[in-house]
C-alpha positions as CSV (number, residue, x, y, z in Angstrom):
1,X,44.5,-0.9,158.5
2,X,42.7,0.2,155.2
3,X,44.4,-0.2,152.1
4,X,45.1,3.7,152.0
5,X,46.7,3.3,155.0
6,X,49.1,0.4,153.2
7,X,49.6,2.1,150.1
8,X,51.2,4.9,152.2
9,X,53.2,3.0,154.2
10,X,54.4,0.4,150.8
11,X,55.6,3.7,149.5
12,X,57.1,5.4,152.8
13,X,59.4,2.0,152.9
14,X,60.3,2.3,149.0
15,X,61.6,5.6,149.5
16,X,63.4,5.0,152.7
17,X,65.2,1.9,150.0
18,X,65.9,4.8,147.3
19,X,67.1,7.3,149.5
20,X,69.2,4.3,151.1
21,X,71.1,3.5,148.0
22,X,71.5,7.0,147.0
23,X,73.0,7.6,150.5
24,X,70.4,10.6,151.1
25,X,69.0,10.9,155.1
26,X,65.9,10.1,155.4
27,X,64.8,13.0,157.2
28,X,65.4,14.9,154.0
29,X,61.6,13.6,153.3
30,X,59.4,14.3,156.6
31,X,56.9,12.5,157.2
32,X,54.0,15.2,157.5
33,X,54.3,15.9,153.7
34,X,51.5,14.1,151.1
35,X,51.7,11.8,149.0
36,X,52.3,13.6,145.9
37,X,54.7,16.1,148.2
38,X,56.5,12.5,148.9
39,X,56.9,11.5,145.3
40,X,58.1,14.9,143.5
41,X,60.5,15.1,146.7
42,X,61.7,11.7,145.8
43,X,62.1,12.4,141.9
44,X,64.2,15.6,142.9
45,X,66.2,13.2,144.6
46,X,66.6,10.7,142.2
47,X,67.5,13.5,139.7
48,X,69.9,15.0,142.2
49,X,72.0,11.8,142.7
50,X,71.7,11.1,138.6
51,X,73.4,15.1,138.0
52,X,76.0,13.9,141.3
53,X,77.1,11.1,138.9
54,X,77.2,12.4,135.6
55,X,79.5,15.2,137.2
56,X,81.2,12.9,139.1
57,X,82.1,11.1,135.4
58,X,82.8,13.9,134.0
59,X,85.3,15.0,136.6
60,X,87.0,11.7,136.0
61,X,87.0,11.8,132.3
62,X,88.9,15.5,132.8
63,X,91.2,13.9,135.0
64,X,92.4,11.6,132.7
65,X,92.8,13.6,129.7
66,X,94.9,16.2,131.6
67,X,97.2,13.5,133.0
68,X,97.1,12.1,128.9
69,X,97.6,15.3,128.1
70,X,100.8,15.9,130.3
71,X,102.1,12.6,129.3
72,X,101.9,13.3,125.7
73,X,104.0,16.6,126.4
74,X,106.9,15.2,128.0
75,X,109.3,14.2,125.0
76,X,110.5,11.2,124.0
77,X,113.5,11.0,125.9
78,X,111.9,11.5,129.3
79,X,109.5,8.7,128.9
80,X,111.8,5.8,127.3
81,X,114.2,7.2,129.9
82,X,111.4,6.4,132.7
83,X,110.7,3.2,131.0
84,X,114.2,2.1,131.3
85,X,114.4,3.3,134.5
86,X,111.3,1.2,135.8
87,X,113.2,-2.0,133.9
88,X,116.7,-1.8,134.1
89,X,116.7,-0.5,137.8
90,X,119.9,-2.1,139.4
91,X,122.4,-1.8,136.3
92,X,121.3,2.2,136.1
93,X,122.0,2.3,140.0
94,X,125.4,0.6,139.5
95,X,126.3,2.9,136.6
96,X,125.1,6.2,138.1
97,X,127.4,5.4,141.3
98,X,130.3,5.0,139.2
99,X,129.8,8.1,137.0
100,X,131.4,11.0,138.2
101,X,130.5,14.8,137.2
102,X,127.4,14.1,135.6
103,X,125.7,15.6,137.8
104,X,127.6,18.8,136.9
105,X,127.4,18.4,133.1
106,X,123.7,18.3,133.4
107,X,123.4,21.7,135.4
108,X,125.6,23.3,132.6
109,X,124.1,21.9,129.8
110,X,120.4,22.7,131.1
111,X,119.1,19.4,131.1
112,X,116.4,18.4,133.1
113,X,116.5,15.2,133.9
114,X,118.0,13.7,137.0
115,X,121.2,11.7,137.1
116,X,119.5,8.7,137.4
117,X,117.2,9.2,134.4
118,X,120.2,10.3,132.1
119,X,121.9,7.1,132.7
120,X,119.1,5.3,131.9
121,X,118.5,7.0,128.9
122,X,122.4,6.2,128.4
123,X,121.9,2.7,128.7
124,X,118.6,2.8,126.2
125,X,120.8,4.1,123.2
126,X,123.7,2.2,124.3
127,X,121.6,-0.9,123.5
128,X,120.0,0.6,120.5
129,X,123.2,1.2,118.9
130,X,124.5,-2.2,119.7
131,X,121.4,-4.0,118.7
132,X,121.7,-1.9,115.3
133,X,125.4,-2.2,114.4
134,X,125.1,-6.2,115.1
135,X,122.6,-5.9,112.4
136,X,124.1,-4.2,110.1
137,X,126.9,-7.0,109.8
138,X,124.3,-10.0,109.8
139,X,122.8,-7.3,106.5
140,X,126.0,-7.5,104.9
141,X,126.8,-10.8,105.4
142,X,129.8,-10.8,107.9
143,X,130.9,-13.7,109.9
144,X,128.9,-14.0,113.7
145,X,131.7,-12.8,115.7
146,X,132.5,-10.0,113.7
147,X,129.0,-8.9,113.7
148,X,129.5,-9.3,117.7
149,X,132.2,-7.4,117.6
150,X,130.0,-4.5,115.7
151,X,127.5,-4.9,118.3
152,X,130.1,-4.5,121.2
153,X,131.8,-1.4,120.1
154,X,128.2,0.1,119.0
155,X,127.4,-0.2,122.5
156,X,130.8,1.3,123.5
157,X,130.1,4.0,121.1
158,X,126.7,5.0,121.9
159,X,127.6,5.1,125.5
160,X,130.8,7.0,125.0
161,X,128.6,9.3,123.2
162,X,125.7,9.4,125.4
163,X,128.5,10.6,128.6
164,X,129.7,13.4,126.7
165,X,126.4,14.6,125.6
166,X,125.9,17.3,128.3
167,X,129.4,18.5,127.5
168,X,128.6,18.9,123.9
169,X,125.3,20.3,124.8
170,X,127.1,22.7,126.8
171,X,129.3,23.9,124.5
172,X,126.9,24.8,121.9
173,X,125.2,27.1,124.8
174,X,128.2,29.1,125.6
175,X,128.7,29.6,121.6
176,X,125.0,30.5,121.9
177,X,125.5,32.9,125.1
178,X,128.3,34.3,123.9
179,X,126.2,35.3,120.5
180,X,123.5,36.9,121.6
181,X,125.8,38.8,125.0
182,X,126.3,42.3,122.8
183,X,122.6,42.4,122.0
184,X,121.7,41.0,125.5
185,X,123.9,43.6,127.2
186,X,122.8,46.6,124.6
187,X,119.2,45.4,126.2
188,X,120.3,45.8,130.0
189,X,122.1,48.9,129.2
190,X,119.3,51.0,127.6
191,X,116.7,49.4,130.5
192,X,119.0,50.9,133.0
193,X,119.9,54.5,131.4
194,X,115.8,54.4,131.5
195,X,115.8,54.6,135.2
196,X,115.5,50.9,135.3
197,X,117.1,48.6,138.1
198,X,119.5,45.9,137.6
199,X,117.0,43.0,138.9
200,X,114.1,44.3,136.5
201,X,116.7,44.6,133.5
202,X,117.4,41.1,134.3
203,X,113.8,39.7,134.4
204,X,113.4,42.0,131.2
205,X,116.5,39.6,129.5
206,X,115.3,36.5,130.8
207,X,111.8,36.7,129.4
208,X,112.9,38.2,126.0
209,X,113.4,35.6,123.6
210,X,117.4,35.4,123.5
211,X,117.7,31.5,123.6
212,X,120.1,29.8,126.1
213,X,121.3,33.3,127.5
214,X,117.0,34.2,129.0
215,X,117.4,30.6,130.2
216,X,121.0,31.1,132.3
217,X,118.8,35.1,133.4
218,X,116.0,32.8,134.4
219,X,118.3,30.6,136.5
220,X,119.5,33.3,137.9
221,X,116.4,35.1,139.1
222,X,115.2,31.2,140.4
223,X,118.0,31.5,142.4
224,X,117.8,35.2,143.7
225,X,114.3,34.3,144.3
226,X,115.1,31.5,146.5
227,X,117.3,33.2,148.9
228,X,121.1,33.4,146.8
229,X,122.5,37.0,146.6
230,X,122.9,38.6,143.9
231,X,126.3,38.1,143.9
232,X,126.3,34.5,144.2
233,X,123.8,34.3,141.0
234,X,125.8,35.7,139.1
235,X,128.8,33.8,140.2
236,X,127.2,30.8,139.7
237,X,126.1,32.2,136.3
238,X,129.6,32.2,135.8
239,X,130.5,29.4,136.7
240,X,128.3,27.4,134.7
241,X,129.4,29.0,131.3
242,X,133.1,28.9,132.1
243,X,133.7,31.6,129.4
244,X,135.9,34.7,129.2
245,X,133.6,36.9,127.7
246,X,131.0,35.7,130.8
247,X,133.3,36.6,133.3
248,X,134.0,39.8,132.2
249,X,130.7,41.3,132.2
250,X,130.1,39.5,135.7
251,X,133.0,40.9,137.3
252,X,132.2,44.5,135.6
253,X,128.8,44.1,137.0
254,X,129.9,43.4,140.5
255,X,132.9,46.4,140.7
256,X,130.4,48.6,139.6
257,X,127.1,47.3,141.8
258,X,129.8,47.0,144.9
259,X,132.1,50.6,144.2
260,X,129.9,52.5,142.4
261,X,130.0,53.2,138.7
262,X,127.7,54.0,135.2
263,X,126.8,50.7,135.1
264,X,124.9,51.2,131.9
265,X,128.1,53.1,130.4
266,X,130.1,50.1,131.1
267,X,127.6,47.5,129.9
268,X,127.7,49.5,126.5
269,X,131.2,49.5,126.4
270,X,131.6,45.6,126.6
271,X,128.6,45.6,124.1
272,X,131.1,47.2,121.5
273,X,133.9,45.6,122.6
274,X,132.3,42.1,122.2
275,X,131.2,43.5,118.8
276,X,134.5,44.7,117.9
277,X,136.0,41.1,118.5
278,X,133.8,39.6,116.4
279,X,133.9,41.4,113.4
280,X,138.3,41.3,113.5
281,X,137.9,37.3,114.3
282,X,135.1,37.3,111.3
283,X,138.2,39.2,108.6
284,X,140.3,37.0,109.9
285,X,138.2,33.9,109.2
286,X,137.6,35.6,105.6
287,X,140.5,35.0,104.8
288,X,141.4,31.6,106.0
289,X,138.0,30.2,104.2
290,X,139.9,32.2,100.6
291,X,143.6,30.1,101.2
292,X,141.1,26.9,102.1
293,X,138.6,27.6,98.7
294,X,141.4,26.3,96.8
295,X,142.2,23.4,98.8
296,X,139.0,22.1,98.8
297,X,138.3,22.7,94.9
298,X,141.8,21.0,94.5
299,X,140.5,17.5,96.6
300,X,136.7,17.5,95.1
301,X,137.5,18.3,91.5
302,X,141.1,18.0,90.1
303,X,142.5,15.4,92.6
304,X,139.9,12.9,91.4
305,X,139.9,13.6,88.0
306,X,143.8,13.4,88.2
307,X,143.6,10.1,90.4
308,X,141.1,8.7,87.6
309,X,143.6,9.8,84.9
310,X,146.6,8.2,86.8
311,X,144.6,4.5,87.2
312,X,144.0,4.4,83.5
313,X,147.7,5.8,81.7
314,X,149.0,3.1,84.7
315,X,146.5,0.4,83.4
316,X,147.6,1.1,79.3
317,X,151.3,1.1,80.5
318,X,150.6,-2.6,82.3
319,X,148.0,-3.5,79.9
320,X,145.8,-4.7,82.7
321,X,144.4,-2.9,85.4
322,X,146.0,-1.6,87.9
323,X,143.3,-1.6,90.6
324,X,139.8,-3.2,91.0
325,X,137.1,-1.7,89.9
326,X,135.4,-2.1,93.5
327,X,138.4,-0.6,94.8
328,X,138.4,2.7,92.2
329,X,134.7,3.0,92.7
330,X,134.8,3.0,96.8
331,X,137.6,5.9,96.5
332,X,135.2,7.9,94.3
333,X,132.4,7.4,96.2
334,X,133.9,7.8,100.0
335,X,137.5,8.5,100.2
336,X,137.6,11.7,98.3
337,X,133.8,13.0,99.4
338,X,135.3,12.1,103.1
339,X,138.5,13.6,102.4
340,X,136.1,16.8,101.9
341,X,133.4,16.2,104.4
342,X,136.7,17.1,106.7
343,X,137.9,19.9,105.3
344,X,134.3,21.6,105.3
345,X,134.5,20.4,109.1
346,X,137.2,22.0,109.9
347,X,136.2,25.6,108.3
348,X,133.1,25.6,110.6
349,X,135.2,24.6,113.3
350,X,136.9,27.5,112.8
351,X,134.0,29.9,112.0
352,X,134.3,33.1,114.9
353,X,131.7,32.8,117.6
């Protein structure tokens, strides 16, 4: 064998190696091709496997920012409620088999999360608030078991609170529903004197930006979509809000879908009705917010400055003081500001909606 003959065949074996490691078949090279044929063959190969791994990279670095990406825009409550979840397992089993409802309050309120995850997150701010009320009495210097004590009913409270969440969350959406309805039903109305039908005027309101009201028209065209009537959507729409002015327009939607009827006459009618409401619930609450002006300029200005007056003619009269300093000041400073944190309260309480 001449050396020729050697150097081919020392080269034939090297490239049967390369194309081994870069998992290529060999017959990818055949064997009638030259030497130089061999070698550019074998450097297109080399450069095909390099490009395979660079993409290959690349694809993996993609994947992992997307799933960063989708981590980052879950909020915060979703991912310290998973992390509780993952760490607190059995007590968040035990509490979600004794909590009743919630699964109900969540649906109304909109919330996303499963029942499981909400009692977690219950049990995260539960512990948060205990932790921080325990030391806010060890900060002020309180005895240990009273600063136990703090720490127990902080985790009552925060718990307490944390249940009727979804309840308060759904109240503010029926305020918010009930809001926007005369705008929302002015919407539907005009769609439908256009020619318009009733499931297009829906998906018009539920991608319009109305707030909690396109969310409930959403769910509502979810559920159409997945086989529920239109009937039932709508009576489930009902259902969730649980308010009079709701199932009003959704029983005056169904007479007139089922027996016939202007249907955009009607929805204009309850438009100005709604509208009508409101503005003779908005005089009245005029004029309760004029008898309450007085009140509350009474308790912030002249009942303190009267207080203040009394303290000292009753301290000259005694010739010594009649109450601690400490005990004036934390009046001052909290009673009478309290005293008219509640009174604001109660107007916006009462403010139409």
């Amino acid at each position: 064998m001449g050396i020729k003959e050697k150097i081919l065949k020392f080269i034939e074996r090297l490239g049967e190696k390369t194309i081994e490691v870069s998992e290529r078949p060999i017959s990818r090279i055949p064997k009638t091709l030259t030497l130089q044929e061999r070698l550019q063959l074998l450097k297109k190969l080399q450069e095909e496997v390099s490009q395979e791994r660079e993409e290959k990279y690349e694809k993996e670095l993609e994947e992992i920012v997307e799933w960063r990406k989708r981590e980052l825009e879950e909020s915060f409550t979703h991912r310290f409620s998973e992390f509780m979840l993952r760490h607190f397992r059995g007590p968040v089993e035990s509490f979600t088999k004794s909590l009743k409802g919630l699964d109900y309050d969540l649906v109304r309120a909109n919330i996303k999360m499963s029942k499981e995850q909400f009692v977690a997150l219950m049990l995260g701010v539960s512990i948060f608030t205990a932790i921080f009320a325990f030391l806010m009495g060890v900060l002020l210097l309180m005895p240990a078991d009273i600063s136990l004590m703090l720490g127990i009913l902080g985790f009552i409270g925060g718990f307490l609170y944390m249940r009727n969440y979804p309840r308060i969350v759904w109240r503010r959406r029926v305020v918010e529903v009930e809001k926007a309805l005369p705008y929302v039903l002015r919407h539907m109305a005009s769609l439908l004197s256009a020619g318009v039908g009733i499931a297009e005027a829906m998906v018009s309101v539920a991608n319009a930006d109305y707030g909690p009201i396109s969310e409930e028209f959403d769910l509502m065209i979810r559920d159409m979509h997945g086989g529920t009537s239109f009937e039932d959507a709508l009576m489930r729409f009902e259902e969730r809000m649980a308010s009079e002015n709701v199932s009003r327009v959704v029983k005056q939607i169904l007479r007139a879908t089922k027996f016939g009827g202007n249907l955009a006459d009607i929805l204009y009618k309850l438009a100005e009705d709604f509208s009508f409401e409101y503005r003779m619930k908005l005089v009245e609450y005029i004029q309760k917010v004029n008898g309450v002006a007085f009140v509350y300029m009474f308790i912030t200005i002249i009942m303190p400055t009267l207080f203040v007056v009394a303290i000292l003619a009753a301290s000259l009269m005694t010739r010594a003081l009649v109450m601690p300093v400490q005990g004036l000041a934390v009046i001052l400073l909290f009673g009478f500001p309290a005293i008219s944190t509640l009174v604001v309260f109660m107007i916006k309480r009462s403010e139409p909606r």
